[in-house]
PDBQT receptor file of N, H, CA, C and O in Angstrom, charges set to zero:
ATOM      1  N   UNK A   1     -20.609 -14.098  -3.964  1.00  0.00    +0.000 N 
ATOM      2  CA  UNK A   1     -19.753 -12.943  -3.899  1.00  0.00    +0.000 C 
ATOM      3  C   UNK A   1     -19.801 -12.269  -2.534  1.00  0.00    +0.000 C 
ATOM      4  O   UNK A   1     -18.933 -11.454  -2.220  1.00  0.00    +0.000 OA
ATOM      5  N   UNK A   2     -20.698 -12.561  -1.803  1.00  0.00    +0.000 N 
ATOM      6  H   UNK A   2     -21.403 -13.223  -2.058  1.00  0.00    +0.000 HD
ATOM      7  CA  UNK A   2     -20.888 -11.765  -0.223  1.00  0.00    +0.000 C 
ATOM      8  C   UNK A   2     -19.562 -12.656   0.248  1.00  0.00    +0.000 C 
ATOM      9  O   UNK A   2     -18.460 -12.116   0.351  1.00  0.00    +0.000 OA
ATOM     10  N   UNK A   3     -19.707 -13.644   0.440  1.00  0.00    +0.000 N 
ATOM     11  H   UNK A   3     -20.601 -14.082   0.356  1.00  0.00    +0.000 HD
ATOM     12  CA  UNK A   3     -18.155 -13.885   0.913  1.00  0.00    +0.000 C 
ATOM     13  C   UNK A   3     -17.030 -13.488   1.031  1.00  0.00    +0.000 C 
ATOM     14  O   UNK A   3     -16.318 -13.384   2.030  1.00  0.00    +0.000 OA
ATOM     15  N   UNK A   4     -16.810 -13.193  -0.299  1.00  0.00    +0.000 N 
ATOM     16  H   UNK A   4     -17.388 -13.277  -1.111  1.00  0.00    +0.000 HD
ATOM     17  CA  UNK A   4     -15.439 -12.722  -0.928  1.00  0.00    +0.000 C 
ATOM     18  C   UNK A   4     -15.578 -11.794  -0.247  1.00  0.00    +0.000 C 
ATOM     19  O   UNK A   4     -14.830 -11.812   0.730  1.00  0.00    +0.000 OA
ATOM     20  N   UNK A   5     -16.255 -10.912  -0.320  1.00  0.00    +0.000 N 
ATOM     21  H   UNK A   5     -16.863 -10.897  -1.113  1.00  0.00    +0.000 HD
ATOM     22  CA  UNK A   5     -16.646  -9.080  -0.116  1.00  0.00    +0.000 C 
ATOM     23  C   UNK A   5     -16.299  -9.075   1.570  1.00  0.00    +0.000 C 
ATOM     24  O   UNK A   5     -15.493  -8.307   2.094  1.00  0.00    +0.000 OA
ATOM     25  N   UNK A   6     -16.957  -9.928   2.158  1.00  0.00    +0.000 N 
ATOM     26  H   UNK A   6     -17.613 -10.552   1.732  1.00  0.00    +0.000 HD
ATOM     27  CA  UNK A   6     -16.884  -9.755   3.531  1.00  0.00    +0.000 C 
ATOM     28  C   UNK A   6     -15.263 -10.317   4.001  1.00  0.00    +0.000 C 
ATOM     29  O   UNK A   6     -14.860  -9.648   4.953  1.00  0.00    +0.000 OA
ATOM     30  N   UNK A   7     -14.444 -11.187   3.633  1.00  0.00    +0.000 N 
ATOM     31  H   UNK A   7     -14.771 -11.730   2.860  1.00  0.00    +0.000 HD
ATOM     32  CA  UNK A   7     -13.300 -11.606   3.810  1.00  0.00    +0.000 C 
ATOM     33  C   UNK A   7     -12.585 -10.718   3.773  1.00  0.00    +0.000 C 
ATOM     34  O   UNK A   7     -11.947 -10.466   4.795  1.00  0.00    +0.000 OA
ATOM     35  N   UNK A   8     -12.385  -9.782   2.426  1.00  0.00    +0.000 N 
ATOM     36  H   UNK A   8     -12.903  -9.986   1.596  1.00  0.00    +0.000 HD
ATOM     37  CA  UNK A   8     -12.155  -8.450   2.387  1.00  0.00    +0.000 C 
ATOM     38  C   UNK A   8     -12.093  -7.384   2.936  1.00  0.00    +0.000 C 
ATOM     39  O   UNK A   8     -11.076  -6.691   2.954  1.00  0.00    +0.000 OA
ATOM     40  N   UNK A   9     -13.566  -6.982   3.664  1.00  0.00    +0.000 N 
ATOM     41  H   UNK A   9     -14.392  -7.545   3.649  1.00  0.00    +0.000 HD
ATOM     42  CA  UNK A   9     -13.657  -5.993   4.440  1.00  0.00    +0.000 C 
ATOM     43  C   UNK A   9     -13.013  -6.347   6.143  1.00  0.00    +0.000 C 
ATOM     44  O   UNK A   9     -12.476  -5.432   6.767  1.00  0.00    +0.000 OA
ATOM     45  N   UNK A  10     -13.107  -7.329   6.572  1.00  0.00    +0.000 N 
ATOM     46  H   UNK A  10     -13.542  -8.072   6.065  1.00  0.00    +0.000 HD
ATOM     47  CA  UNK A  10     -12.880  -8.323   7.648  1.00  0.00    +0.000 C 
ATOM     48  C   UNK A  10     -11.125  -8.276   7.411  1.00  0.00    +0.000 C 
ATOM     49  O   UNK A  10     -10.625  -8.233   8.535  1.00  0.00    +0.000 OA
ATOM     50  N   UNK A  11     -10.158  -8.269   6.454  1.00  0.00    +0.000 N 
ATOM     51  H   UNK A  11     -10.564  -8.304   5.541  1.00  0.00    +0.000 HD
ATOM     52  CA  UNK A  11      -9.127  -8.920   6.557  1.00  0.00    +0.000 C 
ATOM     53  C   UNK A  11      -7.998  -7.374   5.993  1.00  0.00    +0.000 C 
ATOM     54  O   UNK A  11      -6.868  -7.456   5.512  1.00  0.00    +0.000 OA
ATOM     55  N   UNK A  12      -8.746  -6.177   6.253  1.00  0.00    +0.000 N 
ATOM     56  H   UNK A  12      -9.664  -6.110   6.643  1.00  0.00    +0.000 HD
ATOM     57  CA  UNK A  12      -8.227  -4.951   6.104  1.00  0.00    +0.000 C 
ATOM     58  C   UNK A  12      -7.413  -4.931   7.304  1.00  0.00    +0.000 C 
ATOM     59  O   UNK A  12      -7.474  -5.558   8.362  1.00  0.00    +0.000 OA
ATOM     60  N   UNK A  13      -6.553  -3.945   6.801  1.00  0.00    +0.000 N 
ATOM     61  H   UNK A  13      -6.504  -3.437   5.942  1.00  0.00    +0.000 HD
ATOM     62  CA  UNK A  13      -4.994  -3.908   8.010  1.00  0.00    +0.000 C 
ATOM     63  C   UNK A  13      -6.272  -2.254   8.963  1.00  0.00    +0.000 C 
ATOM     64  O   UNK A  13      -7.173  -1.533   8.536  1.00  0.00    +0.000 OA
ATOM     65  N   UNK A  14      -5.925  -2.330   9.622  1.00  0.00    +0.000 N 
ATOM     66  H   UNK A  14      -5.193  -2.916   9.968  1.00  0.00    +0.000 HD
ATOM     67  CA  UNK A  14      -5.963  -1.308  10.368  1.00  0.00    +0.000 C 
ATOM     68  C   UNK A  14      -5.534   0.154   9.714  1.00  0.00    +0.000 C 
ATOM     69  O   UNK A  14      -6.259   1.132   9.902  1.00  0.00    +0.000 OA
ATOM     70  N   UNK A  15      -4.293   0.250   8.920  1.00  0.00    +0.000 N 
ATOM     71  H   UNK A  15      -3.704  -0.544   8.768  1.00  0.00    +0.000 HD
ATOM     72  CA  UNK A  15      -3.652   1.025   7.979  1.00  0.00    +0.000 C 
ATOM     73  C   UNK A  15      -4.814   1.632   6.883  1.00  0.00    +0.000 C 
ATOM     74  O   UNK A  15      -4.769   2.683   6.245  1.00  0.00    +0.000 OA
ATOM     75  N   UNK A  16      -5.926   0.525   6.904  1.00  0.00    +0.000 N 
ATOM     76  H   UNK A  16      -5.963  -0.329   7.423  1.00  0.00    +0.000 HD
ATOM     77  CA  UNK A  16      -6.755   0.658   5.365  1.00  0.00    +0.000 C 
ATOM     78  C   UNK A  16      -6.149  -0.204   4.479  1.00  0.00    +0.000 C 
ATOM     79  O   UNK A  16      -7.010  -0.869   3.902  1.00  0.00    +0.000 OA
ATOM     80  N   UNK A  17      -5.054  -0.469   4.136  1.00  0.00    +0.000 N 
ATOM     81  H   UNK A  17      -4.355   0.071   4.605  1.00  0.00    +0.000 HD
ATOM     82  CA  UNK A  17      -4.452  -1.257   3.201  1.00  0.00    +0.000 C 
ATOM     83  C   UNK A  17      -4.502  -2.822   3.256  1.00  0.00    +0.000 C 
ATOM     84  O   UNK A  17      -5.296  -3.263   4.086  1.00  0.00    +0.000 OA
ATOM     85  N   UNK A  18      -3.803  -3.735   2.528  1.00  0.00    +0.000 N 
ATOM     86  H   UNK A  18      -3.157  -3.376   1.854  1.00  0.00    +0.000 HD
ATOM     87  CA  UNK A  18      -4.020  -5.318   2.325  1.00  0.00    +0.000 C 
ATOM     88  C   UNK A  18      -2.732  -5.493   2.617  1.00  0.00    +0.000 C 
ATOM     89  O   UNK A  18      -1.851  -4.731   2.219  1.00  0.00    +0.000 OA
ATOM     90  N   UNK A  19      -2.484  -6.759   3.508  1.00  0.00    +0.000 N 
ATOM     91  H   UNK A  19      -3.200  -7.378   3.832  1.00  0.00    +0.000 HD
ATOM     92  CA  UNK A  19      -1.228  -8.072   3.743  1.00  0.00    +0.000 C 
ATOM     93  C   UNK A  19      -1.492  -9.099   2.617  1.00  0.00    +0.000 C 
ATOM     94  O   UNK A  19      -2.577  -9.180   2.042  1.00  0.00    +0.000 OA
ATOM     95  N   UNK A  20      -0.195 -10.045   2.286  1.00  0.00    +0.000 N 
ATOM     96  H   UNK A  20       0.687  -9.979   2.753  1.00  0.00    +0.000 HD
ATOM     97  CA  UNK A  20      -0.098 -10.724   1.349  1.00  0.00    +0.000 C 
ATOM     98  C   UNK A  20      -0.593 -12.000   2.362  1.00  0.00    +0.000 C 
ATOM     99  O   UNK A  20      -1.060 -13.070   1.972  1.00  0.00    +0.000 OA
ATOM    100  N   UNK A  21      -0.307 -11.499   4.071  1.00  0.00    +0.000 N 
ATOM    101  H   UNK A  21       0.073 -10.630   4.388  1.00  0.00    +0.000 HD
ATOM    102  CA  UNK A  21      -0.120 -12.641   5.029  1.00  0.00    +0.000 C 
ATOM    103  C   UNK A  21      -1.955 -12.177   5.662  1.00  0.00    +0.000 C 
ATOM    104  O   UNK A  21      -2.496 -11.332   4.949  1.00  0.00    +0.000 OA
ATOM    105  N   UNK A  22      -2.535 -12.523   6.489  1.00  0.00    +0.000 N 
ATOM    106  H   UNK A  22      -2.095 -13.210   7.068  1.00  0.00    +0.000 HD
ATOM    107  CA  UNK A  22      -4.252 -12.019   6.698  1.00  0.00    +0.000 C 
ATOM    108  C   UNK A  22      -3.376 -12.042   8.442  1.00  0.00    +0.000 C 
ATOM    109  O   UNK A  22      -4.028 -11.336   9.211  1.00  0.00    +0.000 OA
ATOM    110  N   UNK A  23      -2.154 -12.658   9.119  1.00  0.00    +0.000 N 
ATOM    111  H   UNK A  23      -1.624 -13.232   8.494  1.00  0.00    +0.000 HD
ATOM    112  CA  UNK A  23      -1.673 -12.567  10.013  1.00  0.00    +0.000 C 
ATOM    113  C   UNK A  23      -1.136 -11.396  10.374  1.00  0.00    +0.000 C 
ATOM    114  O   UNK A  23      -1.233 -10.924  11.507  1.00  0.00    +0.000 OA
ATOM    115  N   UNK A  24      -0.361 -10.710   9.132  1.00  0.00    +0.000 N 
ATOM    116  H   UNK A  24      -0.283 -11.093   8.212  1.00  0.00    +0.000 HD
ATOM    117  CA  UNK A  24       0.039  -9.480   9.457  1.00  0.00    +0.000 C 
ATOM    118  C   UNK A  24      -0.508  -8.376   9.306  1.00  0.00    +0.000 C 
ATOM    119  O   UNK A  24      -1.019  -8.208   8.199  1.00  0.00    +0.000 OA
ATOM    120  N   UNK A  25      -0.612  -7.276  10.274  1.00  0.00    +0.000 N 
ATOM    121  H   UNK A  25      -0.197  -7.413  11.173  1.00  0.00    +0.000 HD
ATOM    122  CA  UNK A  25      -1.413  -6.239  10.044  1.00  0.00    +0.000 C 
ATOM    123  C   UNK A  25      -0.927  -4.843   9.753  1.00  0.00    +0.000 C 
ATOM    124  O   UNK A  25      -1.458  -3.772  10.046  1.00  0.00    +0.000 OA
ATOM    125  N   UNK A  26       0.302  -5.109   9.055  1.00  0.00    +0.000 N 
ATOM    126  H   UNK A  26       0.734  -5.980   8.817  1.00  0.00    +0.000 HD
ATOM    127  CA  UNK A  26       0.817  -4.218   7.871  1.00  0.00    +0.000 C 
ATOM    128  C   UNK A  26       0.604  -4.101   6.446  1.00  0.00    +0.000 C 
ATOM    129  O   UNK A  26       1.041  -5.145   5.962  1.00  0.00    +0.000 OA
ATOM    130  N   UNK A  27       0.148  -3.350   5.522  1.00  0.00    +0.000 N 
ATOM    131  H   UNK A  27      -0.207  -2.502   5.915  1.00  0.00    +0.000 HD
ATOM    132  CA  UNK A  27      -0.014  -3.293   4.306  1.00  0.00    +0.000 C 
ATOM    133  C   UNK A  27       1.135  -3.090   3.315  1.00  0.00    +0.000 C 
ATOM    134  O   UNK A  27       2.192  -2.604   3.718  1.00  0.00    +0.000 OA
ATOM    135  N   UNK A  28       0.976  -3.433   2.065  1.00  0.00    +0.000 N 
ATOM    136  H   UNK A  28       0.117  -3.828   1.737  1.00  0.00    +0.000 HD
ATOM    137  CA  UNK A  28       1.905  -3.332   1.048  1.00  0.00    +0.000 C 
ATOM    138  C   UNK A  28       0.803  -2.380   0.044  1.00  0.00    +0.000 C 
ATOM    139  O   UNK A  28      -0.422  -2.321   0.157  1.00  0.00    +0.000 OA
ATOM    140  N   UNK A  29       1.705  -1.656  -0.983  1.00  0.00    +0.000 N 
ATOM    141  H   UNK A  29       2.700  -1.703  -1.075  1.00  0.00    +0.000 HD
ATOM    142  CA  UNK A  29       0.630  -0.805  -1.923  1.00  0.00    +0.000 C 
ATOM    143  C   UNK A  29       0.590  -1.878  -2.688  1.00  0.00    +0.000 C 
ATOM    144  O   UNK A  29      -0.262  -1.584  -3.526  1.00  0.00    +0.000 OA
ATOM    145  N   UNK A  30       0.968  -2.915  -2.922  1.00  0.00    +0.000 N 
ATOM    146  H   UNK A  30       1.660  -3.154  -2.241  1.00  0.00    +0.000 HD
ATOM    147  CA  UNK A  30       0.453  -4.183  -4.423  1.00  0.00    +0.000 C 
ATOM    148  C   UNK A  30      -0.342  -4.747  -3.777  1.00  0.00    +0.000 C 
ATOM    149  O   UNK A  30      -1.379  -5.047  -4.370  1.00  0.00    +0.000 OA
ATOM    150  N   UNK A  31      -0.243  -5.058  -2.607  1.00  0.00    +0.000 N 
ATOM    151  H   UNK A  31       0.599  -4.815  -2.126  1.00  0.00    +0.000 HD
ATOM    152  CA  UNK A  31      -1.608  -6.024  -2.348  1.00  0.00    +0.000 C 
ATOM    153  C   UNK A  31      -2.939  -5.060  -1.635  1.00  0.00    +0.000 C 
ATOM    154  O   UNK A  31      -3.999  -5.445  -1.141  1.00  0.00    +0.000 OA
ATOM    155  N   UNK A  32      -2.511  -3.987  -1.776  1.00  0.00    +0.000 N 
ATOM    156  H   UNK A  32      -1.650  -3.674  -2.177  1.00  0.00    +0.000 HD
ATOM    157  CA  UNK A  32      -3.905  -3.045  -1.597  1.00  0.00    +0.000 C 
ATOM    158  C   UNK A  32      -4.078  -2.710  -2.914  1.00  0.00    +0.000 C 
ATOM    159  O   UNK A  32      -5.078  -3.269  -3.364  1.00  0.00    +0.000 OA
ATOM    160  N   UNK A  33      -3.547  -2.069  -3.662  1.00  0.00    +0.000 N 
ATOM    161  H   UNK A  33      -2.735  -1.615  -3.297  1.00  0.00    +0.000 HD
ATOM    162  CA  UNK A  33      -4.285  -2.087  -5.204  1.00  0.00    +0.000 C 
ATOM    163  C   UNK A  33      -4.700  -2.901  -5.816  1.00  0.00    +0.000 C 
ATOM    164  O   UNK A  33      -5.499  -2.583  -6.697  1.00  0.00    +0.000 OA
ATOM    165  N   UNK A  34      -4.195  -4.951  -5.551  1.00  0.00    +0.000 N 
ATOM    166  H   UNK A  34      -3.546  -5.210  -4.835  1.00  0.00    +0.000 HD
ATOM    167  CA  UNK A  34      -5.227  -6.662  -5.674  1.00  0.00    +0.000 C 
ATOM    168  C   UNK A  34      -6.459  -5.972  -5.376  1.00  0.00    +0.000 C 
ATOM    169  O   UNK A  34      -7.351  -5.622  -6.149  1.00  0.00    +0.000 OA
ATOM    170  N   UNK A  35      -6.351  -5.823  -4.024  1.00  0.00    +0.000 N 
ATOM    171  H   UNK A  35      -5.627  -6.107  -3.396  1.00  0.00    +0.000 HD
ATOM    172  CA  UNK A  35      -7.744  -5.320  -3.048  1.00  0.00    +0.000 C 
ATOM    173  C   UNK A  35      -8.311  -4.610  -3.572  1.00  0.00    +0.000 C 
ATOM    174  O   UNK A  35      -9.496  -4.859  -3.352  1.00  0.00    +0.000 OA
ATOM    175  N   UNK A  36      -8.231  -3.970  -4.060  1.00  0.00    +0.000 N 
ATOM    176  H   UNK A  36      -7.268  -3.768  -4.239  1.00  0.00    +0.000 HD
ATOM    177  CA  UNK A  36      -8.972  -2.283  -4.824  1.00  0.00    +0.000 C 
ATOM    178  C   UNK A  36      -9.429  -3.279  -6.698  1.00  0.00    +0.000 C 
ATOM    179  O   UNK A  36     -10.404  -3.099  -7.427  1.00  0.00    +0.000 OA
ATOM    180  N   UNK A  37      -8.765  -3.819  -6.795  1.00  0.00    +0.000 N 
ATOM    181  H   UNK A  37      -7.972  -3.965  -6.204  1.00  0.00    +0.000 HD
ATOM    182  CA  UNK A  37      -9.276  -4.500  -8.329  1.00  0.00    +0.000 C 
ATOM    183  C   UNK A  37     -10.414  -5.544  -7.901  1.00  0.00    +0.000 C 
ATOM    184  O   UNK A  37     -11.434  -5.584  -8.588  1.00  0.00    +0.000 OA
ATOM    185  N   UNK A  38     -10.237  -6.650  -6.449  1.00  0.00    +0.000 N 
ATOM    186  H   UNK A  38      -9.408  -6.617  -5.891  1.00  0.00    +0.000 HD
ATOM    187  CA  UNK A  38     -10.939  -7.315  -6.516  1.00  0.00    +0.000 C 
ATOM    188  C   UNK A  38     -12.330  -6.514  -6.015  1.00  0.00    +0.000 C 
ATOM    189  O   UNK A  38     -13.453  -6.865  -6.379  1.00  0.00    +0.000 OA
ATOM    190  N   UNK A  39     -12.038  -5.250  -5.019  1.00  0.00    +0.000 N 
ATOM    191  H   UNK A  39     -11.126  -4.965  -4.723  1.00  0.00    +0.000 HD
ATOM    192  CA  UNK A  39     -13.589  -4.700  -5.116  1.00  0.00    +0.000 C 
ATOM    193  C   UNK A  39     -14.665  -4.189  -6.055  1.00  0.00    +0.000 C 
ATOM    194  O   UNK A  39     -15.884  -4.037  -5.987  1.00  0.00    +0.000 OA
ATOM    195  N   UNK A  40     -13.367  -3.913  -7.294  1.00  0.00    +0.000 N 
ATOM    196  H   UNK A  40     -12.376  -4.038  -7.350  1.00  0.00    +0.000 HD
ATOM    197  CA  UNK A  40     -14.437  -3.108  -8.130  1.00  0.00    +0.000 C 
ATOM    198  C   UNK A  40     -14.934  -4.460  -8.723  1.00  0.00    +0.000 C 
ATOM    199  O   UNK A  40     -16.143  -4.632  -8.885  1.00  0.00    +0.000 OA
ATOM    200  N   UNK A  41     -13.939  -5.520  -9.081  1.00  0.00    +0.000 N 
ATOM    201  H   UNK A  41     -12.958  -5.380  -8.950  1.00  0.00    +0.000 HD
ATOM    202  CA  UNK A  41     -14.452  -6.921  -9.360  1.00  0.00    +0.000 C 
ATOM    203  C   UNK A  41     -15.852  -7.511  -8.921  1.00  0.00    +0.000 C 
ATOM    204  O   UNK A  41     -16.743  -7.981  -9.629  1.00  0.00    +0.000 OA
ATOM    205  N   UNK A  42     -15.780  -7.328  -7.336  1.00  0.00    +0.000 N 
ATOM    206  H   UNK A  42     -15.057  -6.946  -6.761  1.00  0.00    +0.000 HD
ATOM    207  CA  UNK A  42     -17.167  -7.216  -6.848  1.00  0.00    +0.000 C 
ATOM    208  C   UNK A  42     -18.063  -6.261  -7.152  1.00  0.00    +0.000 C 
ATOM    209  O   UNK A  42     -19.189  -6.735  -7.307  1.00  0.00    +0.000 OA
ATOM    210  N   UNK A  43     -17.994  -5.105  -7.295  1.00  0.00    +0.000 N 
ATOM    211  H   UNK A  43     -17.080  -4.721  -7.169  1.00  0.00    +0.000 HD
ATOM    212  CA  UNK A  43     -19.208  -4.248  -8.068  1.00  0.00    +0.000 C 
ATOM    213  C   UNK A  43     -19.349  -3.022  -7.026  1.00  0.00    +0.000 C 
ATOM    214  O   UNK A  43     -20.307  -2.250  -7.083  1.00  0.00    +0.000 OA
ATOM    215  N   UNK A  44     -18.219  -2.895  -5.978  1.00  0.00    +0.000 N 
ATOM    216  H   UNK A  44     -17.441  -3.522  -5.931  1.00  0.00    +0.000 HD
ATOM    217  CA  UNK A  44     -18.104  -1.775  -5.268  1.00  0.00    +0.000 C 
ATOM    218  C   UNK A  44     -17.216  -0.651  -5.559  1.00  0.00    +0.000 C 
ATOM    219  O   UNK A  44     -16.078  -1.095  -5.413  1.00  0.00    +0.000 OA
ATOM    220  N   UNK A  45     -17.153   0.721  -5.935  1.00  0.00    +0.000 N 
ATOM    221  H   UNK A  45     -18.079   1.082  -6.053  1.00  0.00    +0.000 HD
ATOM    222  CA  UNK A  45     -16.809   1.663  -6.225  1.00  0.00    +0.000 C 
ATOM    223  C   UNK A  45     -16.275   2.511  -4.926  1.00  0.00    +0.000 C 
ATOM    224  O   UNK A  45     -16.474   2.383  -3.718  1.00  0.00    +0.000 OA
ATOM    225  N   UNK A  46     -15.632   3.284  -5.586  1.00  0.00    +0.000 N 
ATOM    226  H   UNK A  46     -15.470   3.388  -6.567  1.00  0.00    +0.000 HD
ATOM    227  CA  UNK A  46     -14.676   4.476  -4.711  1.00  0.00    +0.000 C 
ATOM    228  C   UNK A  46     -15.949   5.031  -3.755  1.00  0.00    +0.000 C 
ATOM    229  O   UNK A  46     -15.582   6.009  -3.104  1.00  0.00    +0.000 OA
ATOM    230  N   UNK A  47     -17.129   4.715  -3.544  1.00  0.00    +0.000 N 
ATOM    231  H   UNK A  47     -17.426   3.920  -4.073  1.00  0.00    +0.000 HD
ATOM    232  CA  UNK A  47     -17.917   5.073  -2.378  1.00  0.00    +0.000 C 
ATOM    233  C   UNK A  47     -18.503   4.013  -1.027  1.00  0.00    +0.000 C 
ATOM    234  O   UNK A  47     -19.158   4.173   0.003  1.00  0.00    +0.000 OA
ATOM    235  N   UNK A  48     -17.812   2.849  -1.758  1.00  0.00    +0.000 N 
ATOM    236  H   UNK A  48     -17.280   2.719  -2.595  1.00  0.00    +0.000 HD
ATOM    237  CA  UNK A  48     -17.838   2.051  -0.493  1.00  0.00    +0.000 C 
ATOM    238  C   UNK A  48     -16.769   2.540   0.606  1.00  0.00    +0.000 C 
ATOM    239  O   UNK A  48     -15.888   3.383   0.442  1.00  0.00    +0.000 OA
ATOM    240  N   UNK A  49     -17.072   1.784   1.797  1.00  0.00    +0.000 N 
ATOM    241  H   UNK A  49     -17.788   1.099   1.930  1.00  0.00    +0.000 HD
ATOM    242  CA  UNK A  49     -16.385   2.340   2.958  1.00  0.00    +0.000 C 
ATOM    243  C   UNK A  49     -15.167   1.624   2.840  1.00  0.00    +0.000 C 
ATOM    244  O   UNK A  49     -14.143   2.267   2.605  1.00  0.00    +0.000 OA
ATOM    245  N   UNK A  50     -15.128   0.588   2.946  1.00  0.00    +0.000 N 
ATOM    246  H   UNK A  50     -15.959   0.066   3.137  1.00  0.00    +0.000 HD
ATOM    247  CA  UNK A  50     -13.917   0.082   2.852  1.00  0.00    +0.000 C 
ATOM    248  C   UNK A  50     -12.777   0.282   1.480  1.00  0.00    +0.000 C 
ATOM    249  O   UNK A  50     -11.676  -0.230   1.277  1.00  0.00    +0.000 OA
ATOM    250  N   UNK A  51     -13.403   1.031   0.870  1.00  0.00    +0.000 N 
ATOM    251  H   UNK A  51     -14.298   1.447   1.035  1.00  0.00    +0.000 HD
ATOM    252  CA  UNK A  51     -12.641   1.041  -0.919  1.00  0.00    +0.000 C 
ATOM    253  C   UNK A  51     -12.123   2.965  -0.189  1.00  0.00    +0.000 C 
ATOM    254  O   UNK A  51     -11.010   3.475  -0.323  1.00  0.00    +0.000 OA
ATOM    255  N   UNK A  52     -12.984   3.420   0.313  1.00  0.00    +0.000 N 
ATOM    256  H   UNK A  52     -13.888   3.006   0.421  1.00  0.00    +0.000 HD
ATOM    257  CA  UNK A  52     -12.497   4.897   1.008  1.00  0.00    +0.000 C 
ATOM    258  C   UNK A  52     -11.308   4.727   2.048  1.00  0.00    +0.000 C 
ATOM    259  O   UNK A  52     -10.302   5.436   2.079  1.00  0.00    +0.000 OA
ATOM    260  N   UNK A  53     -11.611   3.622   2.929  1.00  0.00    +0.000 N 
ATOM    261  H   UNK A  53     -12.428   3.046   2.903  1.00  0.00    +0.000 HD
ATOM    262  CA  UNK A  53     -10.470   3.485   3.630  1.00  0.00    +0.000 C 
ATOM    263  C   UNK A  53      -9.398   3.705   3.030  1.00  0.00    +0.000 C 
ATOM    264  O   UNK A  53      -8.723   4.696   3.309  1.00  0.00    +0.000 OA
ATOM    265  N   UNK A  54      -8.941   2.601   1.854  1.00  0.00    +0.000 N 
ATOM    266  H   UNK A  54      -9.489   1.795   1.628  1.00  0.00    +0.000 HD
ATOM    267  CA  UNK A  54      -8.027   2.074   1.670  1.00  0.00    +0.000 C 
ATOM    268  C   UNK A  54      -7.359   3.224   0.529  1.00  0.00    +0.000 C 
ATOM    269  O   UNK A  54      -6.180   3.153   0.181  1.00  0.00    +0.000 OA
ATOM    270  N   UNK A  55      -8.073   4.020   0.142  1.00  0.00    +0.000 N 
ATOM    271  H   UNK A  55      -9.031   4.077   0.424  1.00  0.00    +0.000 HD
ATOM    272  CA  UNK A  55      -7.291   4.819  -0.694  1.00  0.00    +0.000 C 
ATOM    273  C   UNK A  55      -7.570   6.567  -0.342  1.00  0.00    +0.000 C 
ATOM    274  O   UNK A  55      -7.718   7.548  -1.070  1.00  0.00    +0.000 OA
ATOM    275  N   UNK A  56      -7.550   6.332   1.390  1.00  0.00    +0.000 N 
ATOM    276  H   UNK A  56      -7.429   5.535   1.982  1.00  0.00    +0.000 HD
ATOM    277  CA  UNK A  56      -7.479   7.593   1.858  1.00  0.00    +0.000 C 
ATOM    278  C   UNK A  56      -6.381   8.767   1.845  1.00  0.00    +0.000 C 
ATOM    279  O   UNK A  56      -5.362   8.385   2.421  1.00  0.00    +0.000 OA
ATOM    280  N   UNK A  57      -6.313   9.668   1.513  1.00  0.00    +0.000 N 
ATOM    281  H   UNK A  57      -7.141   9.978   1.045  1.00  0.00    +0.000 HD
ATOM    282  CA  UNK A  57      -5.125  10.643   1.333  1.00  0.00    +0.000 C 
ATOM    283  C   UNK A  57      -5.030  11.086   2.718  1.00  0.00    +0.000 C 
ATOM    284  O   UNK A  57      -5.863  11.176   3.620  1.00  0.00    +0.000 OA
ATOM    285  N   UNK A  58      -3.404  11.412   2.613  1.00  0.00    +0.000 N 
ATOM    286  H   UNK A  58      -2.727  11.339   1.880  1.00  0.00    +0.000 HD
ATOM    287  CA  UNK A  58      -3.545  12.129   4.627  1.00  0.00    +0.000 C 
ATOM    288  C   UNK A  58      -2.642  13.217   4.104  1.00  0.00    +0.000 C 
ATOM    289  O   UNK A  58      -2.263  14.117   4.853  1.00  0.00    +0.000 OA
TER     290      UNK A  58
């Protein structure tokens, strides 16, 4: 599972959010909420850093 986890954190848009493409570094909200299921999948919660990124309010 460190894999997965690190591919993840590694393949975040700049935005905080997830590409369907790991080329593009624009996000979609469906493939950031994948992202947000496969973290908790991994066993990381709304206090990891990268799970804060991605569902930051502005």
């Amino acid at each position: 599972m460190d894999k997965a986890l690190q591919w993840l954190v590694d393949n975040q848009s700049p935005d905080g959010g997830f590409s369907i493409d790991t080329r593009v570094k624009s996000s979609t909200i469906d493939m950031t909420g994948m992202a947000l299921i496969a973290f908790a999948a991994l066993g990381e919660n709304q206090n990891y850093s990268a799970v804060k990124k991605a569902i930051k309010e502005d």
